[in-house]
C-alpha positions in Angstrom: -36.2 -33.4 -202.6 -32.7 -32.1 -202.1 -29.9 -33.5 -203.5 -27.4 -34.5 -200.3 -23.6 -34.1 -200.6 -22.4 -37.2 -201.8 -18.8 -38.0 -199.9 -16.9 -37.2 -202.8 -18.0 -34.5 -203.2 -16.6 -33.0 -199.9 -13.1 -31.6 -199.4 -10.7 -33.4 -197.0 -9.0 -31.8 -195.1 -5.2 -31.7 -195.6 -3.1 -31.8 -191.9 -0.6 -28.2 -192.5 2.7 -28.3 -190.5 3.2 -25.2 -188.3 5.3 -22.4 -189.5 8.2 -21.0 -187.5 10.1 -21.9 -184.5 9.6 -23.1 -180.8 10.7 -20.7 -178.5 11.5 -21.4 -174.8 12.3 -19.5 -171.8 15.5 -19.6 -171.2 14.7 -17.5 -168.0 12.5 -20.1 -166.2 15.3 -22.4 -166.7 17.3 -20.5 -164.9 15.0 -20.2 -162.0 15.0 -23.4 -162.0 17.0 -25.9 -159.4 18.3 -29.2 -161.4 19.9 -31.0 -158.9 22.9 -33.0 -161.4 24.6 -28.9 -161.5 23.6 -27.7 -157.5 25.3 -31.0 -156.5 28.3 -30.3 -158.8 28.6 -27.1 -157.9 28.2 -28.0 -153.8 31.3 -30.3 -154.6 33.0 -27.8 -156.5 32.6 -25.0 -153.2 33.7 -27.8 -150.8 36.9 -28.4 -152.9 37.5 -24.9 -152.9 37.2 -24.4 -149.3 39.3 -27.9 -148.6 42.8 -26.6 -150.5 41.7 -22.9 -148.8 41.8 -24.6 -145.1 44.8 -26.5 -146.6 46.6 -24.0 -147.5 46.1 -22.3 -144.2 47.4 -25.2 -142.4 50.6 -25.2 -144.1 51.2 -21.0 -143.6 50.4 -22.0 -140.0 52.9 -25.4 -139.9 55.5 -23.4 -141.9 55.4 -20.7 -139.5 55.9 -22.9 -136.4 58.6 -25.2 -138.3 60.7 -21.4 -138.8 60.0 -20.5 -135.0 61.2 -24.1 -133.9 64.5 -23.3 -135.6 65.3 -19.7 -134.7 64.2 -21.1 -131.2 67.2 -24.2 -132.2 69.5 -21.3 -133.6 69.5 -19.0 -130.0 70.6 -22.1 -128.3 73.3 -22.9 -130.3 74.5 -19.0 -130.2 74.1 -19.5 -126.4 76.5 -22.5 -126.4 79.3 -21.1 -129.0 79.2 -17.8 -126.7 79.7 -19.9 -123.7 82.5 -22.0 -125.6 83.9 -18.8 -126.5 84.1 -16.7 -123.2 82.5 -18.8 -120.6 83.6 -18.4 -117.2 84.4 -22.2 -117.1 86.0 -23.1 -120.2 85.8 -20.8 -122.8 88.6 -20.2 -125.2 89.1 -17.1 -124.6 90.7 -17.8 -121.4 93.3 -20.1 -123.0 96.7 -18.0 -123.0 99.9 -18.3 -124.1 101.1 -21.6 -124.4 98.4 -23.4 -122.6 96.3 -22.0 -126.6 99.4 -22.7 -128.9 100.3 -26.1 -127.1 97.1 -27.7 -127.0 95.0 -28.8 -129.9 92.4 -26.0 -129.3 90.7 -25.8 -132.7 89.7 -29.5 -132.9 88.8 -29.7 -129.2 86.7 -26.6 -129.6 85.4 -27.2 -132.8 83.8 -30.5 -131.8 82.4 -29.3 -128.7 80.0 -26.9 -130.9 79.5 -29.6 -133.4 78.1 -32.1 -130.7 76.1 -29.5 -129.4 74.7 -28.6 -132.8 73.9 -32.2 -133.3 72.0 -32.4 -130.4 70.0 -29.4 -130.8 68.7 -30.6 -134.6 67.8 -33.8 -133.3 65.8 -32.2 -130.6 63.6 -30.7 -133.6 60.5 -32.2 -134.2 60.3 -32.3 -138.0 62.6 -32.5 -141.2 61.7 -28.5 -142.1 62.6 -27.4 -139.2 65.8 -28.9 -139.4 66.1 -27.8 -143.1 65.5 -24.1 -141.5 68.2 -24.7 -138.7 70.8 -26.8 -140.9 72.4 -23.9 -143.2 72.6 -21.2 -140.1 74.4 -23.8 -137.6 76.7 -24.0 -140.6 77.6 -20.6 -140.5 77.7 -20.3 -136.9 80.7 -23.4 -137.1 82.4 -21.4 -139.7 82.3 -18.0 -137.6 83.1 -20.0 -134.5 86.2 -21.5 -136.1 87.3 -18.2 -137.6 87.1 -17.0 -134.0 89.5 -19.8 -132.6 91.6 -19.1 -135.2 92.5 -15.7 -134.9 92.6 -16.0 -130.7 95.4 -18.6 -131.5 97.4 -16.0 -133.8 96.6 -13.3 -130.8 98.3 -15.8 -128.3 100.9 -17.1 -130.5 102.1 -13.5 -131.0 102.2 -13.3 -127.5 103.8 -16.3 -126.9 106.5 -15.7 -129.1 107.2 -12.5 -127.7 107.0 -14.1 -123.7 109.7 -16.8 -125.6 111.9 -14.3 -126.8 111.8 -12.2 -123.4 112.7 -15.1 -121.3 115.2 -16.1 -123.8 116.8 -12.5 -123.0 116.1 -12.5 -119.2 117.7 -16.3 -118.8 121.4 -15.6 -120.8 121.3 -12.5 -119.2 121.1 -14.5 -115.7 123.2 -16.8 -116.9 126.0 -14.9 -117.8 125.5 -13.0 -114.1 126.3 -16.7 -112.8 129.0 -17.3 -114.9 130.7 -14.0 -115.3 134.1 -14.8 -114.8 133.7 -17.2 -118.1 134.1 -15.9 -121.1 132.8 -18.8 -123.5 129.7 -18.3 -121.4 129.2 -15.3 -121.7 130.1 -15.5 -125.3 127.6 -18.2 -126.0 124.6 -16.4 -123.9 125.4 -12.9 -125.7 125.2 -15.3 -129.3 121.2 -16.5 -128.2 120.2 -13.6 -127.7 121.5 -11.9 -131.1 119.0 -15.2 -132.2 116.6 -14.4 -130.5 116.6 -11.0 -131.3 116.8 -11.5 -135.0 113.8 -14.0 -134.6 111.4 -11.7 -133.3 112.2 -9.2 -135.8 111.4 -10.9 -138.8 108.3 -12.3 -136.7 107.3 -8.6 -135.8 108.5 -7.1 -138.8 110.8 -5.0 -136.7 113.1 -2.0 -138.4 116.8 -2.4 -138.8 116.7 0.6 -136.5 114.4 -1.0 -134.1 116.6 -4.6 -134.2 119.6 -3.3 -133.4 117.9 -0.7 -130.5 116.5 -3.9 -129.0 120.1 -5.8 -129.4 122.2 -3.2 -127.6 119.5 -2.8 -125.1 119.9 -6.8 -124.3 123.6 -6.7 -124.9 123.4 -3.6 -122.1 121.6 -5.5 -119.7 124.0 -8.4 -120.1 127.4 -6.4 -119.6 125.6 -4.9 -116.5 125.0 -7.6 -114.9 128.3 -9.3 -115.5 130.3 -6.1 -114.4 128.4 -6.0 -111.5 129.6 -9.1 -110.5 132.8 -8.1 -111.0 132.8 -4.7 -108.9 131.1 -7.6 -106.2 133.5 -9.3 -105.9 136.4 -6.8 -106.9 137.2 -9.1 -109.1 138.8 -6.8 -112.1 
């Protein structure tokens, strides 16, 4: 009868590890849709788009906030154009004494500030004022430069129209009194004044100074020798 295996006699089996290493596909994990990163990258595209569309709003605001103010800027041009020759009351048409006498540059100067104020209150926003602020700033500037050099125009002239009448009034003077010789005397010693005035004011020659004084003194003797012959009075 045969022998059977006793069970020492057979060979356990010894459990091997596996040699090498796990692979995976990295490809299926990419076709793959985890939620955690398409939610974090649906945020991230909705930020993205928010600060686009904000961005966008404020091209748009800061385009309206620079229209506003060049809108601001034409009325305050309008106004210091109408301050400066308006029909009504505009400097311009200030001559002579009425624009050396009177107080002009303040009154003037005030007007346009007022009306600036008004107009940058009438704005709708800080930037827009920002926009308007420095440019009405020049416009005052300009506008006062303006009134400033009409008043040198006119004074000029008034000085001039002074001087003339000083001239034409001893000259009529010494017609009324020209059997007086102190009189005459004294009107004939204004008008050398005046004369001399005007030429350091005008920046006359000596040539020119004493033209204009023997042209005056001319017109004065005239006048009191024709009284004279009037009244054949010698």
């Amino acid at each position: 009868m045969p022998k059977l295996p006793s069970i020492a006699d057979q060979e356990r089996p010894i459990p091997r590890g596996r040699k090498g290493v796990v692979t995976i596909d990295a490809s299926a994990l990419k076709e793959q849709k985890l939620p955690g990163l398409a939610l974090a990258r649906v945020g991230e595209d909705v930020t993205n788009t928010a600060l686009q569309f904000e961005q966008v709003l404020q091209r748009e605001q800061d385009r309206l906030d620079r229209t506003r103010a060049e809108e601001a800027f034409n009325k305050l041009r309008d106004k210091q154009l109408d301050l400066t020759v308006g029909e009504k009351y505009g400097f311009t048409l200030r001559k002579g004494a009425d624009a050396i006498n009177k107080p002009i540059l303040q009154e003037y100067s005030t007007r346009l500030e007022d009306a600036a104020r008004g107009i940058s209150e009438s704005l709708t926003n800080d930037r827009q004022r920002e926009y308007f602020r420095p440019r009405a700033a020049i416009v005052g500037l300009q506008f006062k430069e303006d009134i400033l050099k009409h008043v040198g125009r006119e004074n000029s002239a008034y000085a001039e129209q002074v001087f003339r009448g000083t001239v034409d009034t001893e000259v009529r003077n010494a017609t009324v009194r020209w059997d007086q010789p102190d009189a005459i005397g004294l009107s004939l010693e204004r008008i050398n004044s005046a004369i001399n005035t005007e030429a350091r004011r005008a920046g006359w020659s000596p040539e020119i100074t004493e033209a204009q004084r023997l042209a005056a003194a001319g017109k004065l003797h005239t006048a009191v020798l024709g009284q004279a012959i009037g009244t054949e009075n010698y």
